[in-house]
C-alpha positions as CSV (number, residue, x, y, z in Angstrom):
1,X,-20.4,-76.2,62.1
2,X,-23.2,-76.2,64.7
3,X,-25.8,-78.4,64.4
4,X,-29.8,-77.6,65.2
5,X,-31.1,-78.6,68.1
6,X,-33.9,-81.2,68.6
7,X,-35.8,-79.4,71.4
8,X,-35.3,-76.3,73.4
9,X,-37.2,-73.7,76.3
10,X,-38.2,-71.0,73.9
11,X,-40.0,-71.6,70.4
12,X,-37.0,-71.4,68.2
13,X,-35.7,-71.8,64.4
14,X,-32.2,-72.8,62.7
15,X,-30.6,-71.1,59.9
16,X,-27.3,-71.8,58.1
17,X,-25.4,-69.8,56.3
18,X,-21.9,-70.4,54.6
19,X,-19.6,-67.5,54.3
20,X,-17.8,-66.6,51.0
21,X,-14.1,-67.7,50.9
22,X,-12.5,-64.4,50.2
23,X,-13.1,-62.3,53.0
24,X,-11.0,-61.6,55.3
25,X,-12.0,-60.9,59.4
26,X,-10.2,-57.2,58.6
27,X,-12.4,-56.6,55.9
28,X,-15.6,-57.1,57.5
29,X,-17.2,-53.5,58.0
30,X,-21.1,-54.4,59.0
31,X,-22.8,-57.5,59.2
32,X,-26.4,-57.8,59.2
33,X,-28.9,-60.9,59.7
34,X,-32.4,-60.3,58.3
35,X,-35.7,-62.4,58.5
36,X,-39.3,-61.8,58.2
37,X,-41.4,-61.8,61.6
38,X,-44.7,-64.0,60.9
39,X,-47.7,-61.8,62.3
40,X,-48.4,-63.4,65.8
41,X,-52.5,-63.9,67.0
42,X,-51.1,-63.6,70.7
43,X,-48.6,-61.0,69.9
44,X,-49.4,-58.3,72.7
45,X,-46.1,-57.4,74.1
46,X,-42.6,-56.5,72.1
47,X,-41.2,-59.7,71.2
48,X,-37.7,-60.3,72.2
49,X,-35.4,-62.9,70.0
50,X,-32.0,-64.1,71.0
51,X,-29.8,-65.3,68.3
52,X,-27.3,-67.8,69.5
53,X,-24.5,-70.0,67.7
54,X,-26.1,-73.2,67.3
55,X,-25.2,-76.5,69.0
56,X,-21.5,-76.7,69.8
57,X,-20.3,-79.4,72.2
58,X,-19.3,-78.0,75.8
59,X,-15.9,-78.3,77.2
60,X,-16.0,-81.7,78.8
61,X,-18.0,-83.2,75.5
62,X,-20.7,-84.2,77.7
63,X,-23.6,-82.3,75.9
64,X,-24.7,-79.5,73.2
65,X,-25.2,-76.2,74.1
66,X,-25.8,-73.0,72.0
67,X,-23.5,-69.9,72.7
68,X,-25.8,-66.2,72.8
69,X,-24.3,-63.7,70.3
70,X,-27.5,-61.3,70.3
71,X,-30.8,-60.3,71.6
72,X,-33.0,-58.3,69.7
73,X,-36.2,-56.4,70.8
74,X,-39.1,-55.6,68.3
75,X,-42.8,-54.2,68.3
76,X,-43.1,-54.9,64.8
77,X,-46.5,-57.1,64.4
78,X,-45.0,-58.4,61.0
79,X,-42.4,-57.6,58.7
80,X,-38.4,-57.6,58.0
81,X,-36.3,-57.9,61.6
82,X,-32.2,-56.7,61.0
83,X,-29.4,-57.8,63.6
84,X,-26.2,-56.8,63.7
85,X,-23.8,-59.5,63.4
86,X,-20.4,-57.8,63.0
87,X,-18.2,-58.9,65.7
88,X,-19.5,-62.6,65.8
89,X,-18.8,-63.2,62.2
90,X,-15.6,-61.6,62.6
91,X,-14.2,-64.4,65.0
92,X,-15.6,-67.0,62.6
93,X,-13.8,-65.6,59.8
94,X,-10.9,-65.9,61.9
95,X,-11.2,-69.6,63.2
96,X,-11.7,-70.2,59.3
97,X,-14.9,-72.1,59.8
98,X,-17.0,-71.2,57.1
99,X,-20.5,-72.9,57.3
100,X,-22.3,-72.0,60.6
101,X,-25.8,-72.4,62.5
102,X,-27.5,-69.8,64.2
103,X,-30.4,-70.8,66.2
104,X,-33.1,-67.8,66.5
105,X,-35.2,-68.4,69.5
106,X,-38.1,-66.3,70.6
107,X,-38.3,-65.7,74.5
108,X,-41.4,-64.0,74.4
109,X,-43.8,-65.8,71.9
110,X,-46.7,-67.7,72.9
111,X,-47.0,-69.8,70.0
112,X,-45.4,-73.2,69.9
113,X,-43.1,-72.0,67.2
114,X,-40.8,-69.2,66.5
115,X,-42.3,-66.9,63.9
116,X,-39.9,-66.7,61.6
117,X,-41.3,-67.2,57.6
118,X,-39.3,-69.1,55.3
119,X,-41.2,-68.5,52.9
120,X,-40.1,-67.7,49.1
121,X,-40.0,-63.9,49.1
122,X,-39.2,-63.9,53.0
123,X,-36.3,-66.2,53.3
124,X,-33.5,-64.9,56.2
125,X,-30.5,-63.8,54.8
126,X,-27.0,-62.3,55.9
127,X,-25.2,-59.2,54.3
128,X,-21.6,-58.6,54.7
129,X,-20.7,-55.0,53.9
130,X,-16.6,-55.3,53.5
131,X,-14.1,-52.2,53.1
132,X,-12.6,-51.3,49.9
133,X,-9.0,-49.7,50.0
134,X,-8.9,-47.7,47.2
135,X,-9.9,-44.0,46.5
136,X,-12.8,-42.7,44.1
137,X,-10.6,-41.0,41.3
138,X,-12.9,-38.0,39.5
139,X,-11.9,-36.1,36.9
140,X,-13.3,-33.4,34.1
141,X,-15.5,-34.8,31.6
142,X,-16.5,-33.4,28.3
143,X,-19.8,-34.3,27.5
144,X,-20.4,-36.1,24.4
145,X,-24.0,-33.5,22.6
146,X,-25.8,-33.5,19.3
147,X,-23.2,-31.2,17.8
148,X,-20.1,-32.8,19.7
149,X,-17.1,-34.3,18.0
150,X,-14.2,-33.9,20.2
151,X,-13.3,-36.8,22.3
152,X,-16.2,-36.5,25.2
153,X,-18.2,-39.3,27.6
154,X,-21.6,-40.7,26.2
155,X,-23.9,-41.8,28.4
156,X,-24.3,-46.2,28.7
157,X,-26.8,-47.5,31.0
158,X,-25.9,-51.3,31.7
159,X,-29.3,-53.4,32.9
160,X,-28.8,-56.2,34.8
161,X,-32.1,-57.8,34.2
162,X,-31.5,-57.3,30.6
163,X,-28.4,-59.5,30.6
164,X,-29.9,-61.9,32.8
165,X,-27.9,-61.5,35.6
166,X,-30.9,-60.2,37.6
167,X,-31.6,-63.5,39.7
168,X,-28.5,-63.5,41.5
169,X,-27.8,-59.5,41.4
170,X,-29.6,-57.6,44.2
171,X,-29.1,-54.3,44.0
172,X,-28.4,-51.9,41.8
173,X,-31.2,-52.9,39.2
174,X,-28.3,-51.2,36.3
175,X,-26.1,-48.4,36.5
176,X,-24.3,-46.1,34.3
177,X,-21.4,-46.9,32.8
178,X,-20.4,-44.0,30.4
179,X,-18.1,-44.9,27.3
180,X,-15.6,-42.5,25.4
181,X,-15.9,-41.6,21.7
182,X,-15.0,-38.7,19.6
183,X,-11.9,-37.0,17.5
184,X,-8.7,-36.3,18.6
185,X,-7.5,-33.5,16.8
186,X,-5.0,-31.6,18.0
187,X,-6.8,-29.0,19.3
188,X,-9.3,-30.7,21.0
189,X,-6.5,-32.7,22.7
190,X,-4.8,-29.9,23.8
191,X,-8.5,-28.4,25.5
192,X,-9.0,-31.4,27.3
193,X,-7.5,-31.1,30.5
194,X,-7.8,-34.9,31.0
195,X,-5.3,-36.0,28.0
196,X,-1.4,-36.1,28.7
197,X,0.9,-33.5,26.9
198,X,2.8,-36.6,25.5
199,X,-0.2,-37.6,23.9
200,X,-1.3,-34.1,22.3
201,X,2.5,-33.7,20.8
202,X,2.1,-37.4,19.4
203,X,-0.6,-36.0,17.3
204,X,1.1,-33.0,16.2
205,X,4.1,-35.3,15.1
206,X,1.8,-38.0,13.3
207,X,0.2,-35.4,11.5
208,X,3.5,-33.9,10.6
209,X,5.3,-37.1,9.7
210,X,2.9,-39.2,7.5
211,X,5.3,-42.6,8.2
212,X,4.5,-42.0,11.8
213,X,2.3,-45.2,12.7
214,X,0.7,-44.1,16.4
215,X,-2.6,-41.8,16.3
216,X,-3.9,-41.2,19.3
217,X,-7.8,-41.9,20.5
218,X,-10.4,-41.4,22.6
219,X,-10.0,-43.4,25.7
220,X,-11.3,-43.1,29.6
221,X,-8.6,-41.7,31.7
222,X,-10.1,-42.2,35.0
223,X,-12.6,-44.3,36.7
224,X,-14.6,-44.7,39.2
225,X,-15.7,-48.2,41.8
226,X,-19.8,-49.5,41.6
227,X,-20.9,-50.9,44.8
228,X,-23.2,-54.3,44.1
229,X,-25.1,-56.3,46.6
230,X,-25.4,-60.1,45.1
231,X,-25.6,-63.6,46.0
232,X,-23.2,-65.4,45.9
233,X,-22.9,-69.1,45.2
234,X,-23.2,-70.5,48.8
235,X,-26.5,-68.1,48.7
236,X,-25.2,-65.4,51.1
237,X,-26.0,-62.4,50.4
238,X,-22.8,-60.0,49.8
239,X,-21.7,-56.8,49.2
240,X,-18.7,-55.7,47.6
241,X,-16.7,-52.1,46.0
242,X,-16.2,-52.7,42.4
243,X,-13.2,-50.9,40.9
244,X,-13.1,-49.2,37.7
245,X,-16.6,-49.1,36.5
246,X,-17.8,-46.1,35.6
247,X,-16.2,-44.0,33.4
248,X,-15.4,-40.7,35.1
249,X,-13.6,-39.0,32.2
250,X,-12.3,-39.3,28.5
251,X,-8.9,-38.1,26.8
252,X,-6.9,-38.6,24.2
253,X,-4.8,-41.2,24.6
Protein backbone atom coordinates (compact mmCIF):
# COMPACT_ATOMS: atom_id res chain seq x y z
CA UNK A 1 0.00 0.00 0.00
CA UNK A 2 0.91 3.73 -0.44
CA UNK A 3 2.33 5.45 2.12
CA UNK A 4 1.46 9.49 3.11
CA UNK A 5 3.61 11.80 2.15
CA UNK A 6 5.69 14.06 4.55
CA UNK A 7 5.28 17.35 2.51
CA UNK A 8 3.83 18.28 -0.71
CA UNK A 9 2.80 21.79 -3.19
CA UNK A 10 -0.83 21.84 -2.43
CA UNK A 11 -2.36 21.62 1.25
CA UNK A 12 -3.25 18.00 1.28
CA UNK A 13 -4.69 14.99 3.58
CA UNK A 14 -4.26 11.00 3.55
CA UNK A 15 -6.93 8.56 3.95
CA UNK A 16 -6.81 4.74 3.95
CA UNK A 17 -9.17 2.55 3.28
CA UNK A 18 -9.01 -1.45 3.08
CA UNK A 19 -11.31 -3.15 0.68
CA UNK A 20 -13.44 -6.14 1.66
CA UNK A 21 -12.07 -9.57 0.57
CA UNK A 22 -15.04 -10.75 -1.39
CA UNK A 23 -15.41 -8.54 -4.24
CA UNK A 24 -14.53 -9.20 -7.18
CA UNK A 25 -13.15 -6.24 -9.97
CA UNK A 26 -16.41 -7.68 -12.17
CA UNK A 27 -18.64 -6.96 -9.56
CA UNK A 28 -17.88 -3.49 -8.87
CA UNK A 29 -20.84 -1.29 -10.32
CA UNK A 30 -20.07 2.36 -8.65
CA UNK A 31 -17.68 3.50 -6.39
CA UNK A 32 -17.92 6.58 -4.42
CA UNK A 33 -15.39 8.51 -1.98
CA UNK A 34 -17.12 10.92 0.34
CA UNK A 35 -15.70 13.56 2.84
CA UNK A 36 -16.89 16.63 4.53
CA UNK A 37 -15.46 20.04 3.13
CA UNK A 38 -14.37 22.25 6.35
CA UNK A 39 -15.93 25.88 5.69
CA UNK A 40 -12.88 27.95 4.32
CA UNK A 41 -12.40 31.93 5.75
CA UNK A 42 -10.55 32.57 2.24
CA UNK A 43 -12.84 30.46 0.33
CA UNK A 44 -13.78 32.87 -2.69
CA UNK A 45 -13.36 30.79 -5.75
CA UNK A 46 -14.67 26.93 -6.50
CA UNK A 47 -12.18 24.88 -4.84
CA UNK A 48 -10.67 22.18 -6.99
CA UNK A 49 -9.29 18.75 -5.16
CA UNK A 50 -7.25 16.12 -6.91
CA UNK A 51 -7.33 12.76 -5.46
CA UNK A 52 -4.22 10.84 -6.15
CA UNK A 53 -2.96 7.20 -5.18
CA UNK A 54 -0.69 7.91 -2.48
CA UNK A 55 3.10 7.45 -2.40
CA UNK A 56 4.28 4.61 -4.67
CA UNK A 57 7.96 4.36 -5.49
CA UNK A 58 8.74 5.44 -9.29
CA UNK A 59 10.18 3.08 -11.81
CA UNK A 60 13.91 3.47 -11.04
CA UNK A 61 13.18 3.38 -6.97
CA UNK A 62 14.71 6.59 -6.78
CA UNK A 63 11.82 8.54 -5.12
CA UNK A 64 7.93 8.55 -4.03
CA UNK A 65 5.56 9.95 -6.18
CA UNK A 66 1.59 9.97 -6.02
CA UNK A 67 -0.27 8.74 -9.20
CA UNK A 68 -3.68 11.33 -10.14
CA UNK A 69 -6.89 9.22 -10.32
CA UNK A 70 -9.32 12.38 -10.00
CA UNK A 71 -10.03 15.96 -9.82
CA UNK A 72 -12.96 17.20 -8.46
CA UNK A 73 -14.50 20.85 -8.71
CA UNK A 74 -16.88 22.23 -5.97
CA UNK A 75 -18.56 25.66 -4.91
CA UNK A 76 -19.76 24.18 -1.84
CA UNK A 77 -18.64 26.57 1.16
CA UNK A 78 -19.08 23.37 3.56
CA UNK A 79 -20.62 20.17 3.50
CA UNK A 80 -20.41 16.36 2.03
CA UNK A 81 -18.00 16.33 -1.36
CA UNK A 82 -18.70 12.58 -3.56
CA UNK A 83 -16.04 11.33 -6.14
CA UNK A 84 -16.41 8.66 -8.26
CA UNK A 85 -13.95 6.08 -7.82
CA UNK A 86 -15.06 3.19 -10.12
CA UNK A 87 -12.46 2.45 -12.53
CA UNK A 88 -9.46 3.03 -10.01
CA UNK A 89 -10.67 0.60 -7.47
CA UNK A 90 -11.38 -1.72 -10.15
CA UNK A 91 -7.60 -2.17 -11.03
CA UNK A 92 -6.84 -2.48 -7.37
CA UNK A 93 -9.24 -5.19 -6.97
CA UNK A 94 -7.49 -6.76 -9.69
CA UNK A 95 -3.72 -6.36 -8.57
CA UNK A 96 -5.30 -7.97 -5.28
CA UNK A 97 -3.88 -5.19 -3.12
CA UNK A 98 -6.37 -4.57 -0.66
CA UNK A 99 -5.30 -1.65 1.75
CA UNK A 100 -4.57 1.60 -0.14
CA UNK A 101 -3.76 5.48 0.40
CA UNK A 102 -5.38 8.12 -1.30
CA UNK A 103 -3.87 11.40 -0.81
CA UNK A 104 -6.61 14.43 -1.27
CA UNK A 105 -4.87 17.55 -2.08
CA UNK A 106 -6.49 20.91 -2.49
CA UNK A 107 -5.00 23.01 -5.52
CA UNK A 108 -6.94 25.96 -4.79
CA UNK A 109 -7.07 26.52 -1.00
CA UNK A 110 -5.34 29.24 0.71
CA UNK A 111 -5.11 27.78 4.01
CA UNK A 112 -2.08 25.82 5.01
CA UNK A 113 -4.15 22.71 5.23
CA UNK A 114 -6.53 20.80 3.21
CA UNK A 115 -10.01 21.22 4.59
CA UNK A 116 -11.03 18.08 4.99
CA UNK A 117 -12.93 17.30 8.69
CA UNK A 118 -12.21 14.18 10.31
CA UNK A 119 -14.22 14.69 12.60
CA UNK A 120 -16.71 12.04 14.42
CA UNK A 121 -19.84 12.58 12.39
CA UNK A 122 -17.73 13.74 9.23
CA UNK A 123 -15.29 10.99 8.79
CA UNK A 124 -14.46 10.19 4.73
CA UNK A 125 -15.70 7.08 3.71
CA UNK A 126 -15.91 4.80 0.42
CA UNK A 127 -19.06 2.98 -0.83
CA UNK A 128 -18.89 0.15 -3.22
CA UNK A 129 -22.15 -0.49 -4.95
CA UNK A 130 -21.56 -4.26 -6.46
CA UNK A 131 -24.03 -6.13 -8.98
CA UNK A 132 -26.19 -8.84 -7.88
CA UNK A 133 -27.01 -11.70 -10.57
CA UNK A 134 -30.16 -12.80 -9.58
CA UNK A 135 -33.77 -11.76 -10.56
CA UNK A 136 -36.46 -10.20 -8.14
CA UNK A 137 -39.09 -13.25 -8.07
CA UNK A 138 -42.84 -11.60 -7.21
CA UNK A 139 -45.71 -13.43 -6.83
CA UNK A 140 -49.66 -13.17 -5.56
CA UNK A 141 -50.02 -12.68 -2.03
CA UNK A 142 -53.04 -13.23 0.06
CA UNK A 143 -53.13 -10.86 2.69
CA UNK A 144 -53.30 -12.09 6.14
CA UNK A 145 -56.99 -9.48 7.81
CA UNK A 146 -58.91 -9.57 11.03
CA UNK A 147 -61.29 -12.17 9.59
CA UNK A 148 -58.53 -14.16 7.55
CA UNK A 149 -57.68 -17.80 8.15
CA UNK A 150 -56.45 -19.21 4.96
CA UNK A 151 -52.81 -19.41 4.52
CA UNK A 152 -52.01 -15.39 3.74
CA UNK A 153 -48.72 -13.00 4.41
CA UNK A 154 -48.67 -10.90 7.79
CA UNK A 155 -46.98 -8.06 7.88
CA UNK A 156 -43.18 -8.18 10.16
CA UNK A 157 -41.22 -5.18 10.40
CA UNK A 158 -37.48 -6.10 11.46
CA UNK A 159 -35.57 -2.93 13.29
CA UNK A 160 -32.20 -2.86 13.17
CA UNK A 161 -31.63 -0.55 15.96
CA UNK A 162 -33.76 -2.70 17.96
CA UNK A 163 -31.51 -5.73 17.62
CA UNK A 164 -28.61 -3.68 18.04
CA UNK A 165 -27.20 -4.03 14.85
CA UNK A 166 -27.67 -0.29 14.21
CA UNK A 167 -23.86 0.85 14.79
CA UNK A 168 -22.51 -1.00 12.06
CA UNK A 169 -25.81 -1.00 9.67
CA UNK A 170 -26.26 2.10 7.63
CA UNK A 171 -29.09 2.12 5.79
CA UNK A 172 -32.16 0.76 5.80
CA UNK A 173 -33.02 1.78 9.48
CA UNK A 174 -35.51 -1.81 9.28
CA UNK A 175 -37.57 -3.24 6.62
CA UNK A 176 -40.33 -5.44 6.10
CA UNK A 177 -40.00 -8.85 6.17
CA UNK A 178 -43.53 -10.38 5.96
CA UNK A 179 -44.10 -14.07 7.44
CA UNK A 180 -46.72 -16.75 6.32
CA UNK A 181 -49.50 -18.19 8.67
CA UNK A 182 -52.86 -19.50 8.21
CA UNK A 183 -54.87 -22.95 7.32
CA UNK A 184 -54.48 -25.00 4.69
CA UNK A 185 -57.65 -26.57 3.93
CA UNK A 186 -58.29 -27.84 0.89
CA UNK A 187 -60.08 -25.31 -0.51
CA UNK A 188 -58.14 -22.54 0.40
CA UNK A 189 -55.09 -24.44 -1.15
CA UNK A 190 -56.68 -24.92 -4.17
CA UNK A 191 -57.63 -20.68 -4.39
CA UNK A 192 -54.20 -19.88 -3.94
CA UNK A 193 -52.59 -19.58 -7.07
CA UNK A 194 -49.16 -19.65 -5.28
CA UNK A 195 -49.37 -23.37 -3.77
CA UNK A 196 -48.36 -26.42 -6.11
CA UNK A 197 -51.20 -28.93 -7.25
CA UNK A 198 -49.09 -31.70 -5.58
CA UNK A 199 -49.43 -30.01 -2.51
CA UNK A 200 -53.38 -29.38 -2.69
CA UNK A 201 -53.92 -33.24 -3.63
CA UNK A 202 -51.64 -34.18 -0.51
CA UNK A 203 -54.32 -32.64 1.55
CA UNK A 204 -57.10 -34.16 -0.07
CA UNK A 205 -55.32 -37.71 0.48
CA UNK A 206 -54.33 -36.91 4.23
CA UNK A 207 -57.72 -36.00 4.94
CA UNK A 208 -58.91 -39.10 3.17
CA UNK A 209 -56.45 -41.50 4.61
CA UNK A 210 -56.12 -40.85 8.37
CA UNK A 211 -52.62 -43.10 8.50
CA UNK A 212 -51.37 -40.61 6.04
CA UNK A 213 -48.44 -38.67 8.13
CA UNK A 214 -47.71 -35.42 5.70
CA UNK A 215 -50.16 -32.25 6.14
CA UNK A 216 -49.27 -29.55 4.37
CA UNK A 217 -48.71 -25.76 5.74
CA UNK A 218 -48.31 -22.42 5.25
CA UNK A 219 -45.06 -21.55 3.90
CA UNK A 220 -43.48 -18.57 1.62
CA UNK A 221 -43.17 -19.70 -1.87
CA UNK A 222 -41.24 -16.84 -3.26
CA UNK A 223 -38.92 -14.13 -2.11
CA UNK A 224 -37.59 -11.34 -2.76
CA UNK A 225 -33.50 -9.61 -2.29
CA UNK A 226 -33.07 -6.37 0.47
CA UNK A 227 -30.37 -4.10 -0.56
CA UNK A 228 -28.17 -2.91 2.85
CA UNK A 229 -25.45 -0.42 3.01
CA UNK A 230 -23.09 -1.46 6.21
CA UNK A 231 -19.66 -1.33 7.47
CA UNK A 232 -17.86 -3.73 7.29
CA UNK A 233 -15.11 -4.82 9.53
CA UNK A 234 -12.10 -3.13 7.84
CA UNK A 235 -14.68 0.09 8.34
CA UNK A 236 -15.48 0.49 4.64
CA UNK A 237 -18.53 1.30 3.93
CA UNK A 238 -20.39 -1.42 1.56
CA UNK A 239 -23.19 -2.15 -0.16
CA UNK A 240 -24.62 -5.39 -1.07
CA UNK A 241 -28.11 -7.27 -2.73
CA UNK A 242 -29.38 -9.55 -0.15
CA UNK A 243 -31.32 -12.62 -1.45
CA UNK A 244 -34.37 -13.93 -0.11
CA UNK A 245 -35.58 -11.49 2.34
CA UNK A 246 -38.75 -10.50 2.08
CA UNK A 247 -41.42 -12.63 1.80
CA UNK A 248 -43.26 -11.98 -1.48
CA UNK A 249 -45.91 -14.68 -1.19
CA UNK A 250 -47.40 -17.65 0.90
CA UNK A 251 -48.74 -21.18 -0.10
CA UNK A 252 -49.45 -24.27 1.02
CA UNK A 253 -46.66 -26.25 1.05
Amino acid sequence: PGECLTSGRYPFKCLQFELPPDVEPEDVNVVELWFYKERDPLDEYNQTFVISEAAHWDSQQQFKKTKPIAIKETNIGEGWVRVELAWAVRVWLEGRERLHTLHVACRTCQLRRAPLSFHEKHRPFLVLYTKYAGKRRRGRALECGATTSECCREPLYVSFKELGWDDWIIKPDGYHAYFCKGSCSAISALANTDSYHHNVLRKLYSTTNRKAEFKPCCAPTTFSSLQLLYMDSTNTVTQKTLPNMVVESCGCM
